[in-house]
Chimera marker file (.cmm) of the C-alpha trace (Angstrom):
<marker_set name="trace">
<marker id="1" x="38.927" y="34.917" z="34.600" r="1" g="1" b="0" radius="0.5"/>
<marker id="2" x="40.109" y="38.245" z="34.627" r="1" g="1" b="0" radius="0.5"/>
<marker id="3" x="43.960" y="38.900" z="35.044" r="1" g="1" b="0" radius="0.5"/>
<marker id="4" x="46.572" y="36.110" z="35.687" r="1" g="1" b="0" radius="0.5"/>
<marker id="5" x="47.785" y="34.987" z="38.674" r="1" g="1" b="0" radius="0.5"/>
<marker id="6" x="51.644" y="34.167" z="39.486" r="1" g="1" b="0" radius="0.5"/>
<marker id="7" x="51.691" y="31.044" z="37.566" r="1" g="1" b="0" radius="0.5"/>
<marker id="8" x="50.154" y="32.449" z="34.533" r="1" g="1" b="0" radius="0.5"/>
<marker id="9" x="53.144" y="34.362" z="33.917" r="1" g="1" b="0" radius="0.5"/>
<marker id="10" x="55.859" y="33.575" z="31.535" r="1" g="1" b="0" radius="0.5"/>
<marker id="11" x="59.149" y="35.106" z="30.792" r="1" g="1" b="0" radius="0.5"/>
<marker id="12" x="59.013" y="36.579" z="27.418" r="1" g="1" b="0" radius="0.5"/>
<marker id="13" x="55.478" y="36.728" z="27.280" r="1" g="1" b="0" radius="0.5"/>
<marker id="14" x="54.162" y="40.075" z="26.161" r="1" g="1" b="0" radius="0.5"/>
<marker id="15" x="50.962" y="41.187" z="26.558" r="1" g="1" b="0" radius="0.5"/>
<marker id="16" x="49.531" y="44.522" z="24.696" r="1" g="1" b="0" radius="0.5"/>
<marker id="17" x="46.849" y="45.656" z="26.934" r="1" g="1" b="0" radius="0.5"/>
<marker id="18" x="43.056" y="45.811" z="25.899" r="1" g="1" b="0" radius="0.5"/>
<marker id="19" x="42.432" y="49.084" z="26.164" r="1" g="1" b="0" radius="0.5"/>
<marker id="20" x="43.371" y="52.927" z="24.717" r="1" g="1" b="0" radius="0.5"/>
<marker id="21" x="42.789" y="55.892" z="26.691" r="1" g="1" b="0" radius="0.5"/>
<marker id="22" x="42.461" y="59.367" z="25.131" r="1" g="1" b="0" radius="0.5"/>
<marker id="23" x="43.852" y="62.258" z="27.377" r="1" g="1" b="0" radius="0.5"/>
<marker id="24" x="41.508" y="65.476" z="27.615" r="1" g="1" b="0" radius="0.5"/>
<marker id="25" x="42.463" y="68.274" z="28.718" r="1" g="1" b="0" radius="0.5"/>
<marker id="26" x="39.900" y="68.114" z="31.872" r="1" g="1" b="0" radius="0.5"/>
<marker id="27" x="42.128" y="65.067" z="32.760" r="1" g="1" b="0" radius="0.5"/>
<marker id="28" x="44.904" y="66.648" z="32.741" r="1" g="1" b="0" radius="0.5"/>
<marker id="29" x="43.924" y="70.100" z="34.637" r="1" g="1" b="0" radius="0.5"/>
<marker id="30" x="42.128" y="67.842" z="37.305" r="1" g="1" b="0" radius="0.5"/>
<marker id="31" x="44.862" y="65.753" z="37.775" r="1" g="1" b="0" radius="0.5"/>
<marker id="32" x="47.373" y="68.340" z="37.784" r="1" g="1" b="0" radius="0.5"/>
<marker id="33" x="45.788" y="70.381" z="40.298" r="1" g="1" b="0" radius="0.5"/>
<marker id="34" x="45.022" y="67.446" z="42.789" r="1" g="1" b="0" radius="0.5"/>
<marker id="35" x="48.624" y="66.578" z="42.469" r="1" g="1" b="0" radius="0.5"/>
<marker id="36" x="49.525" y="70.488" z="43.112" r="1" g="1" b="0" radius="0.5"/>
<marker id="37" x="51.787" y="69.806" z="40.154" r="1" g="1" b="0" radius="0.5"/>
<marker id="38" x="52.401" y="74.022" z="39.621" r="1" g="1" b="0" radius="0.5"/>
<marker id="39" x="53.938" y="74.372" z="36.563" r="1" g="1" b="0" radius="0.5"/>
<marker id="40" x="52.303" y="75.922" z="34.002" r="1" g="1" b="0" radius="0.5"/>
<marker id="41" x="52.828" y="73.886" z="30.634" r="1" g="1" b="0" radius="0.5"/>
<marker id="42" x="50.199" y="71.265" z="32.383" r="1" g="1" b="0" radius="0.5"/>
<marker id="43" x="46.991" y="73.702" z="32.733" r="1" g="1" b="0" radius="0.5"/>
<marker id="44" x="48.060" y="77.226" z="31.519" r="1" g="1" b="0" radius="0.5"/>
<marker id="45" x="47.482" y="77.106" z="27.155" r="1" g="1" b="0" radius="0.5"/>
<marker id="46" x="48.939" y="80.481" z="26.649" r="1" g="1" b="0" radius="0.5"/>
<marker id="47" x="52.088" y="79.854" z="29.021" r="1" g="1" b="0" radius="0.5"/>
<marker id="48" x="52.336" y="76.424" z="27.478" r="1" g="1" b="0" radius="0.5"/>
<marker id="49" x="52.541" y="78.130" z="23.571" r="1" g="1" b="0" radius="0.5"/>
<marker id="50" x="55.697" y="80.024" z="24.932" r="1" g="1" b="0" radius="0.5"/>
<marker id="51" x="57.347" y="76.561" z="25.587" r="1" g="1" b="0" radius="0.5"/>
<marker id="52" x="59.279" y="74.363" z="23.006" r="1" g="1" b="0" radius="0.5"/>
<marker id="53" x="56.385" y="72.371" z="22.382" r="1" g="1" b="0" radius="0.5"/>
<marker id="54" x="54.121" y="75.095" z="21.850" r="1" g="1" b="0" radius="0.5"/>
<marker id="55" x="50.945" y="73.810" z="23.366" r="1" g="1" b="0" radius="0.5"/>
<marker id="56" x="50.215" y="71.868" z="26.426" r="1" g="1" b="0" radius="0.5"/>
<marker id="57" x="51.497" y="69.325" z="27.617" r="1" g="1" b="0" radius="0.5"/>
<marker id="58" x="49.993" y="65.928" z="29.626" r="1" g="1" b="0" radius="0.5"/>
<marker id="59" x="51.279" y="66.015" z="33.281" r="1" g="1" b="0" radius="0.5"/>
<marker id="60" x="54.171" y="63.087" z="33.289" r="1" g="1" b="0" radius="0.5"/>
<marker id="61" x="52.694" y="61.564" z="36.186" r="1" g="1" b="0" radius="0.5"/>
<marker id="62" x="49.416" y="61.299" z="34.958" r="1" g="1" b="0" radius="0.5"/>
<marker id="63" x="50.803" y="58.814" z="31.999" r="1" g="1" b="0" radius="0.5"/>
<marker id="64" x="52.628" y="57.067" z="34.518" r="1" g="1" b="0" radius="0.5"/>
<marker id="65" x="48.688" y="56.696" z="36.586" r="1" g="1" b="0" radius="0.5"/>
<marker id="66" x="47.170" y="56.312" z="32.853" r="1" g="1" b="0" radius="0.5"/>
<marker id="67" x="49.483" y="53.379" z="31.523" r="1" g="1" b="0" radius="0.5"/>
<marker id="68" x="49.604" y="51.412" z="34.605" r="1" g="1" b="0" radius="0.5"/>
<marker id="69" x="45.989" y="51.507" z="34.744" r="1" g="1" b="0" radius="0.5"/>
<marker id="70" x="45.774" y="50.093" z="30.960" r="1" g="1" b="0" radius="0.5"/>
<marker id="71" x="48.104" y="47.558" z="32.441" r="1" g="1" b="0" radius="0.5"/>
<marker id="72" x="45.862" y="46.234" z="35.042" r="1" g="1" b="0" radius="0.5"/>
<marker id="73" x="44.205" y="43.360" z="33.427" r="1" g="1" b="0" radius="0.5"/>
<marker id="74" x="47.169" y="41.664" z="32.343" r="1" g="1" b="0" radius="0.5"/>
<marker id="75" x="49.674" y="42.041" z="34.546" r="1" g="1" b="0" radius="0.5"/>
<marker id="76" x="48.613" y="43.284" z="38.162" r="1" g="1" b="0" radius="0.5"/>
<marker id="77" x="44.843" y="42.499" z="38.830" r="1" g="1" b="0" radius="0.5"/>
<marker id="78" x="45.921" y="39.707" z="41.189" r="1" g="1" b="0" radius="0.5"/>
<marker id="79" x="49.134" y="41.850" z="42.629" r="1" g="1" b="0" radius="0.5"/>
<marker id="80" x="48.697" y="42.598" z="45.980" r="1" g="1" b="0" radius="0.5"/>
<marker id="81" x="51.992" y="45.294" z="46.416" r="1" g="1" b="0" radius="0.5"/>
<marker id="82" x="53.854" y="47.173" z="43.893" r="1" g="1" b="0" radius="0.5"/>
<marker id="83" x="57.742" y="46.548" z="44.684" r="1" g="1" b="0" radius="0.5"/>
<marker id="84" x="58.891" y="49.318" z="42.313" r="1" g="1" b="0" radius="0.5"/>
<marker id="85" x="59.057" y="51.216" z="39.292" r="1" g="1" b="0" radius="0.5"/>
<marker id="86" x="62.656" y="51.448" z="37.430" r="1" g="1" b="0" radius="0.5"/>
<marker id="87" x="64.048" y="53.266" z="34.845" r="1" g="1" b="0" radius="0.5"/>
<marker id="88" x="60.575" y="55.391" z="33.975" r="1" g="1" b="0" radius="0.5"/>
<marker id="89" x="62.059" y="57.028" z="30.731" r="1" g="1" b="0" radius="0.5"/>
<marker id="90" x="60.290" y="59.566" z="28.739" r="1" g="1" b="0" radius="0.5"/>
<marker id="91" x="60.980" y="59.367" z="24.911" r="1" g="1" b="0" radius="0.5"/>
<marker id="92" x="58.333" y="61.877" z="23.570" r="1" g="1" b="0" radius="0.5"/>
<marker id="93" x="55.751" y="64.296" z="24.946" r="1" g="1" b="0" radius="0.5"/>
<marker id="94" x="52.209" y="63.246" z="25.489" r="1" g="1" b="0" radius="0.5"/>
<marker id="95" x="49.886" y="66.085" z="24.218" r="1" g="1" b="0" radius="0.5"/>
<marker id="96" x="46.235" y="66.949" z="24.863" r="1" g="1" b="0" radius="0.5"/>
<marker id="97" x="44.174" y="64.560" z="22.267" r="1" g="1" b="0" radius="0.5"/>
<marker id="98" x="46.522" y="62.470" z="22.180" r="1" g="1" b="0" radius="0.5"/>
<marker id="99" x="45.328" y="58.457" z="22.680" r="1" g="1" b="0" radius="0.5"/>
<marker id="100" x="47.942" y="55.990" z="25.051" r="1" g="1" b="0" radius="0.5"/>
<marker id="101" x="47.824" y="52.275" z="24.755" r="1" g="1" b="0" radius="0.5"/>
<marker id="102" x="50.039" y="49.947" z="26.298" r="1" g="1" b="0" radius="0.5"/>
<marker id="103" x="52.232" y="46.895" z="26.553" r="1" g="1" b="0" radius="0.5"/>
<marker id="104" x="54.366" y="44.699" z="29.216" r="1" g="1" b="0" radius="0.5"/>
<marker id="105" x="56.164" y="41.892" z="28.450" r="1" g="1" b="0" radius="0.5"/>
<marker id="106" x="57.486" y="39.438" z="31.420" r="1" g="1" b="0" radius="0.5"/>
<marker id="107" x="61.135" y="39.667" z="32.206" r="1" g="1" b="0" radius="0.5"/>
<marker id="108" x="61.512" y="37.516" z="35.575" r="1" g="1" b="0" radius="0.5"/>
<marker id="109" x="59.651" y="35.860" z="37.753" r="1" g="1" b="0" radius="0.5"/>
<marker id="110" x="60.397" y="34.399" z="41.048" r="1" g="1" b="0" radius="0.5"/>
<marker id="111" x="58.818" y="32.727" z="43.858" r="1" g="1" b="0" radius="0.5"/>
<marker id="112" x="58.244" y="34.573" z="47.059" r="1" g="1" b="0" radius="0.5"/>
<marker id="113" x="60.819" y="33.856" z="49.794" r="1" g="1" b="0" radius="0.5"/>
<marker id="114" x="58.659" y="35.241" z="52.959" r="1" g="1" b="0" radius="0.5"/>
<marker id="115" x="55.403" y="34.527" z="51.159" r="1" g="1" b="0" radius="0.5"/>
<marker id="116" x="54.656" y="31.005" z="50.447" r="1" g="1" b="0" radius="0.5"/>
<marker id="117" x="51.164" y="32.179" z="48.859" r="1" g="1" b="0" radius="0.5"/>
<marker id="118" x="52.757" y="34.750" z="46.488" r="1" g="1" b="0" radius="0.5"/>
<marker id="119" x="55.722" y="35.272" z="43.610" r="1" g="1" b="0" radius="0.5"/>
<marker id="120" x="57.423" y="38.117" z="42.434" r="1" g="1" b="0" radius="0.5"/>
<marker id="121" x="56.676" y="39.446" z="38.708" r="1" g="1" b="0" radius="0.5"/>
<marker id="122" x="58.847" y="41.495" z="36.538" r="1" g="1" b="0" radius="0.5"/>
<marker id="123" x="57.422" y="43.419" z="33.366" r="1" g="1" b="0" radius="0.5"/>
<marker id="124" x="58.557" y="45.853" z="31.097" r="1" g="1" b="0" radius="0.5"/>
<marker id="125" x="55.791" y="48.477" z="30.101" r="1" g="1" b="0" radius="0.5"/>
<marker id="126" x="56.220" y="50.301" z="27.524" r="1" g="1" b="0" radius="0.5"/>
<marker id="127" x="53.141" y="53.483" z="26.486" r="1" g="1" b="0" radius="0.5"/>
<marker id="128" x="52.591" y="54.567" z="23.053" r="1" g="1" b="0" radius="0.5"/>
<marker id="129" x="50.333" y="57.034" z="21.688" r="1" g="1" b="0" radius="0.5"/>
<marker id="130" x="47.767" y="56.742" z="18.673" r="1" g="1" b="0" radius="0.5"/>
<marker id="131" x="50.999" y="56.748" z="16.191" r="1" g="1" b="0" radius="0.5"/>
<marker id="132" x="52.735" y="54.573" z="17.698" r="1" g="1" b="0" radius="0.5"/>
<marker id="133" x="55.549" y="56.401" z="18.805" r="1" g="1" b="0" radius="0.5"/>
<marker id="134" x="56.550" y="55.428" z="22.364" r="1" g="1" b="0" radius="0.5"/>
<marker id="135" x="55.902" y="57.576" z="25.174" r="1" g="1" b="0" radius="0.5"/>
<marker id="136" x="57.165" y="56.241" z="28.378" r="1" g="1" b="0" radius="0.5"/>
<marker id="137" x="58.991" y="53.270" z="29.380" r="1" g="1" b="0" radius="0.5"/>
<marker id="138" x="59.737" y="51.027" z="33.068" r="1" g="1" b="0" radius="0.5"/>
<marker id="139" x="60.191" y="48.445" z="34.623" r="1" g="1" b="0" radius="0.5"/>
<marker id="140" x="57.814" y="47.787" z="37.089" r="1" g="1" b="0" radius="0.5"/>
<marker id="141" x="58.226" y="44.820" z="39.656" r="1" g="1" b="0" radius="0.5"/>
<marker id="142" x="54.895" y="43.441" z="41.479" r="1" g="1" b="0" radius="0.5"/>
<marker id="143" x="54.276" y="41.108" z="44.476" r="1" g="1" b="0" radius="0.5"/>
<marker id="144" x="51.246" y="38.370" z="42.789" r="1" g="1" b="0" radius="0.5"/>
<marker id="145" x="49.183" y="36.194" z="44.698" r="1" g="1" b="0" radius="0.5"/>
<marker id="146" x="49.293" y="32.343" z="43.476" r="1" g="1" b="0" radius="0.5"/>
<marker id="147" x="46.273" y="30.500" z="42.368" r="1" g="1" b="0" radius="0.5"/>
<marker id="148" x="43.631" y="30.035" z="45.242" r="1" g="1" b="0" radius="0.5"/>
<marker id="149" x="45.266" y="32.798" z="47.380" r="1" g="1" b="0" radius="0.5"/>
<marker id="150" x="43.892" y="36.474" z="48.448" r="1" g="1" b="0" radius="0.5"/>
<marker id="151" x="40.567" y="38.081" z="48.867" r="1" g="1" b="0" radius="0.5"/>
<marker id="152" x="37.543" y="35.973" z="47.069" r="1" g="1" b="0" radius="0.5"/>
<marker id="153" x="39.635" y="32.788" z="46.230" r="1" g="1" b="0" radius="0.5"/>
<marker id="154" x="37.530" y="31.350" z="43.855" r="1" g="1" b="0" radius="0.5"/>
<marker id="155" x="39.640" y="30.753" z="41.161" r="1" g="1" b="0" radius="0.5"/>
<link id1="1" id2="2" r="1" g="1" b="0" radius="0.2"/>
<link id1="2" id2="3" r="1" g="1" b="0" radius="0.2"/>
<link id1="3" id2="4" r="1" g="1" b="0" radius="0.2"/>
<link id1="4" id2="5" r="1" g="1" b="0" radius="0.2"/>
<link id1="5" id2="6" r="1" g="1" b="0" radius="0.2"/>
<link id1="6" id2="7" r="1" g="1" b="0" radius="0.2"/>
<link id1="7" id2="8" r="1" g="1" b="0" radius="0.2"/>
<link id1="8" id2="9" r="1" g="1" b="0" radius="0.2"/>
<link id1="9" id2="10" r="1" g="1" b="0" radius="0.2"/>
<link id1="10" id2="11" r="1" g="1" b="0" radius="0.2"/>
<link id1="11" id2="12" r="1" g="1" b="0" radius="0.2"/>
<link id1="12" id2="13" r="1" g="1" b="0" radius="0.2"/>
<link id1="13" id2="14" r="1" g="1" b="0" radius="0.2"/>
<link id1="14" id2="15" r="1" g="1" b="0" radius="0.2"/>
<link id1="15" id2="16" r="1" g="1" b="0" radius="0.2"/>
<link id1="16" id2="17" r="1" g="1" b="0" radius="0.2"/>
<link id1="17" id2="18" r="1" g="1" b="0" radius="0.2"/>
<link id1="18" id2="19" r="1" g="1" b="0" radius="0.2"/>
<link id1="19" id2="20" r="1" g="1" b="0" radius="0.2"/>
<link id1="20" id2="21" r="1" g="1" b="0" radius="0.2"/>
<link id1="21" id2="22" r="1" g="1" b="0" radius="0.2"/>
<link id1="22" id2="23" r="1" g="1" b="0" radius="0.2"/>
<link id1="23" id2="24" r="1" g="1" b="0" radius="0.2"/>
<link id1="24" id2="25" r="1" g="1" b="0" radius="0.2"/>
<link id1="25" id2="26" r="1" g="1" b="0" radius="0.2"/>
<link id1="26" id2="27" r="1" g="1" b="0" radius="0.2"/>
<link id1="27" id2="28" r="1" g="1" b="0" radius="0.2"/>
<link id1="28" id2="29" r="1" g="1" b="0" radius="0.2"/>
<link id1="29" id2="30" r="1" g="1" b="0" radius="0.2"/>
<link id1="30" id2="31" r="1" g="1" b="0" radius="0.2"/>
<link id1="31" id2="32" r="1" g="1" b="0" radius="0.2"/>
<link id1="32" id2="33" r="1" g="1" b="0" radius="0.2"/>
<link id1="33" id2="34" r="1" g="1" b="0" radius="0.2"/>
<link id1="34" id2="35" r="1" g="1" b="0" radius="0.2"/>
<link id1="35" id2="36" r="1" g="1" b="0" radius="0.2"/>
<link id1="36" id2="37" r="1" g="1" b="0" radius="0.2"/>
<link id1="37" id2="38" r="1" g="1" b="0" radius="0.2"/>
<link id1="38" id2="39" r="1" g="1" b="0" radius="0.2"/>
<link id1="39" id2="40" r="1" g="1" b="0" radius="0.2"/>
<link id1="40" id2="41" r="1" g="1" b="0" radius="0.2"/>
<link id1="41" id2="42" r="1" g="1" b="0" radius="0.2"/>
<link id1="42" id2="43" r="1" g="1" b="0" radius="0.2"/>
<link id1="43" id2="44" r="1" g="1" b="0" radius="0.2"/>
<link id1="44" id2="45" r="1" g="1" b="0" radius="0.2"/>
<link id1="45" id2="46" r="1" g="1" b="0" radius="0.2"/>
<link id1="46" id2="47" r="1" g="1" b="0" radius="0.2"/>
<link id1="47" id2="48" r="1" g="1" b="0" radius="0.2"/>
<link id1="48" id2="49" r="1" g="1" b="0" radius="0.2"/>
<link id1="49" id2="50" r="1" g="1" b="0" radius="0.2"/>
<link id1="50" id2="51" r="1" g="1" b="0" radius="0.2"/>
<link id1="51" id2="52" r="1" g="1" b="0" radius="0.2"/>
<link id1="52" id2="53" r="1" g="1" b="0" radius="0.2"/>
<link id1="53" id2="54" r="1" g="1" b="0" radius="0.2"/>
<link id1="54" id2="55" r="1" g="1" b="0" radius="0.2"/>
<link id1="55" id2="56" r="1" g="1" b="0" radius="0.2"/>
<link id1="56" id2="57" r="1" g="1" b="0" radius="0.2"/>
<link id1="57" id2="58" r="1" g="1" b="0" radius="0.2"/>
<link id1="58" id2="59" r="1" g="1" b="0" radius="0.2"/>
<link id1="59" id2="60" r="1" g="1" b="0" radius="0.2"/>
<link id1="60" id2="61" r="1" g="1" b="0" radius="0.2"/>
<link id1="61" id2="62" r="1" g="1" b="0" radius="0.2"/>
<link id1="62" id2="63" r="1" g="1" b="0" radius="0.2"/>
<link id1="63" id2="64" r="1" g="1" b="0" radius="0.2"/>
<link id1="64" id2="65" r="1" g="1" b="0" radius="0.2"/>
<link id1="65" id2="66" r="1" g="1" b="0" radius="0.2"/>
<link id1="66" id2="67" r="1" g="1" b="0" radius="0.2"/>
<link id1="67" id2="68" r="1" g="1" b="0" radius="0.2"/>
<link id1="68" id2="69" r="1" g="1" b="0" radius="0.2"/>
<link id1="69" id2="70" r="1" g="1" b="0" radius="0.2"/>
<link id1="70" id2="71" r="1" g="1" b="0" radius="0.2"/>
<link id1="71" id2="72" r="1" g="1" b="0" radius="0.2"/>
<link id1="72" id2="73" r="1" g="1" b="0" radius="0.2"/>
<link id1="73" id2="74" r="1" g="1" b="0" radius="0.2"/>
<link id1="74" id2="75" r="1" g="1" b="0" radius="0.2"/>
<link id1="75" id2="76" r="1" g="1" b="0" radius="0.2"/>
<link id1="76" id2="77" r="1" g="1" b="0" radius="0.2"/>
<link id1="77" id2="78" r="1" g="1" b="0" radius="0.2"/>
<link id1="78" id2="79" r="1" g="1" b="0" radius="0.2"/>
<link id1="79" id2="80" r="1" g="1" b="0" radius="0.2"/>
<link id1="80" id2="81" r="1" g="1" b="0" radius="0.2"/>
<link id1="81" id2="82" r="1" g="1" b="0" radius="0.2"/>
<link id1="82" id2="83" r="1" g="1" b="0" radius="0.2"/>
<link id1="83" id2="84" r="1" g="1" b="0" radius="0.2"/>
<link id1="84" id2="85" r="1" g="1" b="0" radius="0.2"/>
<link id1="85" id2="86" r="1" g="1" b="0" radius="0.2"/>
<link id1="86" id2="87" r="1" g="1" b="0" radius="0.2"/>
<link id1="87" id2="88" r="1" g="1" b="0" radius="0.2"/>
<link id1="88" id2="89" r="1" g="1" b="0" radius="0.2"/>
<link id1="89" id2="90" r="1" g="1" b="0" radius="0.2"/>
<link id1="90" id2="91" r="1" g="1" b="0" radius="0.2"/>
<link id1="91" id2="92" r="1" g="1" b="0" radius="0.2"/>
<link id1="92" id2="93" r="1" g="1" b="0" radius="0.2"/>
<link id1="93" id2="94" r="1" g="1" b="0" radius="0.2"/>
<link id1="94" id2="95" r="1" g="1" b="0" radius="0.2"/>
<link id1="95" id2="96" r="1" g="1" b="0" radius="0.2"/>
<link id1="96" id2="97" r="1" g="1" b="0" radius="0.2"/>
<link id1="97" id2="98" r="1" g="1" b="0" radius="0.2"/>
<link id1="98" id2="99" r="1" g="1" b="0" radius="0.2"/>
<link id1="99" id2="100" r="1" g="1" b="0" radius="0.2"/>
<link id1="100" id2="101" r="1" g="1" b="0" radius="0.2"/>
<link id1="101" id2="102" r="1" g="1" b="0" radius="0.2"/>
<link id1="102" id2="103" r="1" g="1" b="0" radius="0.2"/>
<link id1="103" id2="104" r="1" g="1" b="0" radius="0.2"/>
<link id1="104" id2="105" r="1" g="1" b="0" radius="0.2"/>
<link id1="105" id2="106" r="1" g="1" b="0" radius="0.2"/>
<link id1="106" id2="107" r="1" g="1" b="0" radius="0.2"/>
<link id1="107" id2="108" r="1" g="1" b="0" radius="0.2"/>
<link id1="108" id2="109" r="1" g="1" b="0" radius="0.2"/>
<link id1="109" id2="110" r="1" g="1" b="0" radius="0.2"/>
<link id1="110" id2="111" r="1" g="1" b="0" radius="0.2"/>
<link id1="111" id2="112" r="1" g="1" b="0" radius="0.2"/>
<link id1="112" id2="113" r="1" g="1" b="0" radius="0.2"/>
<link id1="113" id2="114" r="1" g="1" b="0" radius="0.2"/>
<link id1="114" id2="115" r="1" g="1" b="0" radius="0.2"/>
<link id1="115" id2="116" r="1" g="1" b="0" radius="0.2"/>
<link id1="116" id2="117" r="1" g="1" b="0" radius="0.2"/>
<link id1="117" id2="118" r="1" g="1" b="0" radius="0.2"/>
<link id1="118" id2="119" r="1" g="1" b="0" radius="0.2"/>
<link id1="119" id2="120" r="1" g="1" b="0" radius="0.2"/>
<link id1="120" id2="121" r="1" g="1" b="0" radius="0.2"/>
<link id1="121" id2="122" r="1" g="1" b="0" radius="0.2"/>
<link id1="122" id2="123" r="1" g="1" b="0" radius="0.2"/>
<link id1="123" id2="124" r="1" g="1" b="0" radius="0.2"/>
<link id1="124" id2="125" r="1" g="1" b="0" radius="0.2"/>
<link id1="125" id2="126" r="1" g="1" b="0" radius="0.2"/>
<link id1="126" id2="127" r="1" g="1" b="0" radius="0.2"/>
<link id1="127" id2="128" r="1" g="1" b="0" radius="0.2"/>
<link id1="128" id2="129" r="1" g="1" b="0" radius="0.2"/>
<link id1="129" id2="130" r="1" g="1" b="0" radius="0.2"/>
<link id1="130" id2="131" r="1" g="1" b="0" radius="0.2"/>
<link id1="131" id2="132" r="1" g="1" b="0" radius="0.2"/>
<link id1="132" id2="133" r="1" g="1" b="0" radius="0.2"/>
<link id1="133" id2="134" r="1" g="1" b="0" radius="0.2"/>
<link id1="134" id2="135" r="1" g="1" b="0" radius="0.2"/>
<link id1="135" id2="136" r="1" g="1" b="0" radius="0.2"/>
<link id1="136" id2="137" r="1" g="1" b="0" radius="0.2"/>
<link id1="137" id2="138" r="1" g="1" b="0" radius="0.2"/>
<link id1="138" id2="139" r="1" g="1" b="0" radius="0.2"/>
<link id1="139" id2="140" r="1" g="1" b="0" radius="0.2"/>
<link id1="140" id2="141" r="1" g="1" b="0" radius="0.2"/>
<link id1="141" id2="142" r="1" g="1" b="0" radius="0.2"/>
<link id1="142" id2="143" r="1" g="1" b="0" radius="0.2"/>
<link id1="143" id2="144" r="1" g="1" b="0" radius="0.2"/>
<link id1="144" id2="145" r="1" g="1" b="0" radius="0.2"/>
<link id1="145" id2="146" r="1" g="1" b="0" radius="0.2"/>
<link id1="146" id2="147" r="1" g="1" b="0" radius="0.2"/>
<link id1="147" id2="148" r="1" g="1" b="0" radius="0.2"/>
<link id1="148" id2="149" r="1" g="1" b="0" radius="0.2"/>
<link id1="149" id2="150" r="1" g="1" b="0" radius="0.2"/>
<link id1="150" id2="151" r="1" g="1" b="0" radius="0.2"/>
<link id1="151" id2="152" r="1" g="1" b="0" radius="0.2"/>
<link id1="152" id2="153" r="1" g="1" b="0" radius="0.2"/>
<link id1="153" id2="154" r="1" g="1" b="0" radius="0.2"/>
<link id1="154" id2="155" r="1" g="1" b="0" radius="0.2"/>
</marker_set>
């Protein structure tokens, strides 16, 4: 079975994800550009060496795309609508090269007032890079189908 349904979840369960992703810098121009993101530091090397850090930097919103994607498996392959994200904090830069991997671990869960086939799932995900050092944090809150609910019902 891959990913957990509602009543897989615990509170206090933490879960680090499966897989790392390193960032190149194709990912980051392509994704910058389809975004229109404009600024410079994301796609430009020799503007980006005239910044603080020096070199360029990974578009913030592709880490945000990158570590909820590495957070899939565990925590949303059976989520059906994403509530919200809260509190996205950014402790340290992600670079070019550099390699993400994540982890979430349950904070609430609740059952599903308007949908008796579905809860409500709380996580905190927090990306780090190959070092360990974190690099973003949320909350992230998702609606979950329940255990033979949703498209292909097998389980």
């Amino acid at each position: 079975m891959l990913g957990r349904y509602y009543e897989d979840f615990r509170v206090g369960d933490t879960y680090r994800h499966p897989f790392g992703r390193t960032i190149s810098e194709a990912d980051n121009t392509w994704f910058t550009l389809l975004t229109l993101n404009t600024n410079q530091s994301h796609f430009n090397a020799d503007y980006a060496a005239g910044t603080p850090y020096g070199r360029l930097l990974v578009n913030s919103t592709l880490t945000v795309a990158i570590v909820t994607g590495l957070s899939v498996p565990d925590v949303s392959q059976h989520a059906f609508a994403n509530l919200g994200w809260e509190e996205i904090r950014m402790p340290s830069p992600v670079f070019v090269g550099d390699t993400v991997y994540a982890k979430s671990t349950v904070l609430d869960l609740r059952e599903s007032k308007s949908r008796p086939y579905a809860g409500i799932v709380k996580v905190f995900t927090t990306g780090f890079n190959q070092d360990g050092t974190d690099v973003i944090t949320w909350t992230r809150t998702m609606l979950t189908y329940k255990r033979g609910h949703g498209p292909g019902n097998a389980d």
